[in-house]
C-alpha positions as CSV (number, residue, x, y, z in Angstrom):
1,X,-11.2,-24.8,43.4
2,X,-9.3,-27.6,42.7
3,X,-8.5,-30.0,45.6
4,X,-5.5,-32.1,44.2
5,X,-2.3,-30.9,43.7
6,X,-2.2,-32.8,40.1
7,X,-4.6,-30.3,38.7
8,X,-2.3,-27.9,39.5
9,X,1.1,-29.5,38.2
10,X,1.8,-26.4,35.5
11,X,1.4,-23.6,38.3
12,X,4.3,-21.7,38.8
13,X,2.9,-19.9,41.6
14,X,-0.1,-18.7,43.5
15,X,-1.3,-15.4,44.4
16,X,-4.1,-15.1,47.0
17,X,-6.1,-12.6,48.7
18,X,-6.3,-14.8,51.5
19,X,-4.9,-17.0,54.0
20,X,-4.8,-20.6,52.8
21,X,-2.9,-23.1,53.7
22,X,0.5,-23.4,52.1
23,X,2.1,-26.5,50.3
24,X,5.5,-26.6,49.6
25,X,5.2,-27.8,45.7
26,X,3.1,-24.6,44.8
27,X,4.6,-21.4,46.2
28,X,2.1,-18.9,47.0
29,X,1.8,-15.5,48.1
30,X,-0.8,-13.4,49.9
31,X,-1.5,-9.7,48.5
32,X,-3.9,-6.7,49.1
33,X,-7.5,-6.9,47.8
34,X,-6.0,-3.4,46.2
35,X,-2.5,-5.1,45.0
36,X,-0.3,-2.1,46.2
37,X,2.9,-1.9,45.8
38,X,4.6,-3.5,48.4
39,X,2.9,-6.5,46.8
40,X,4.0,-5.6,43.0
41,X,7.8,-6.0,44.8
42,X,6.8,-9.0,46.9
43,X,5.4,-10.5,43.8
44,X,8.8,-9.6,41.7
45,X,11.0,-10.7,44.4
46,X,8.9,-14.4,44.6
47,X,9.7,-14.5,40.7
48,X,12.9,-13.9,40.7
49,X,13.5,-16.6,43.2
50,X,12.2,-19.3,41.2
């Protein structure tokens, strides 16, 4: 894990598995362990929003 947000500069997003902290440069999202679907359409709807 990197600690500085400069590592990350050509993220587009992050999914997680769980609860970090969020920043508002790097979008992130928290999904099942087992990725269901209710997070395949949270993850489409957090793609199309970028």
């Amino acid at each position: 894990f990197k600690n500085s947000l400069h590592d990350y500069q050509n993220i587009d997003f992050i999914l997680t598995t769980i609860n970090t902290e969020s920043t508002k440069e790097i979008p992130s999202l928290l999904v099942s362990a087992m990725f269901t679907e209710k997070d395949k359409i949270m993850v489409k709807k957090l793609m199309e929003s970028l």
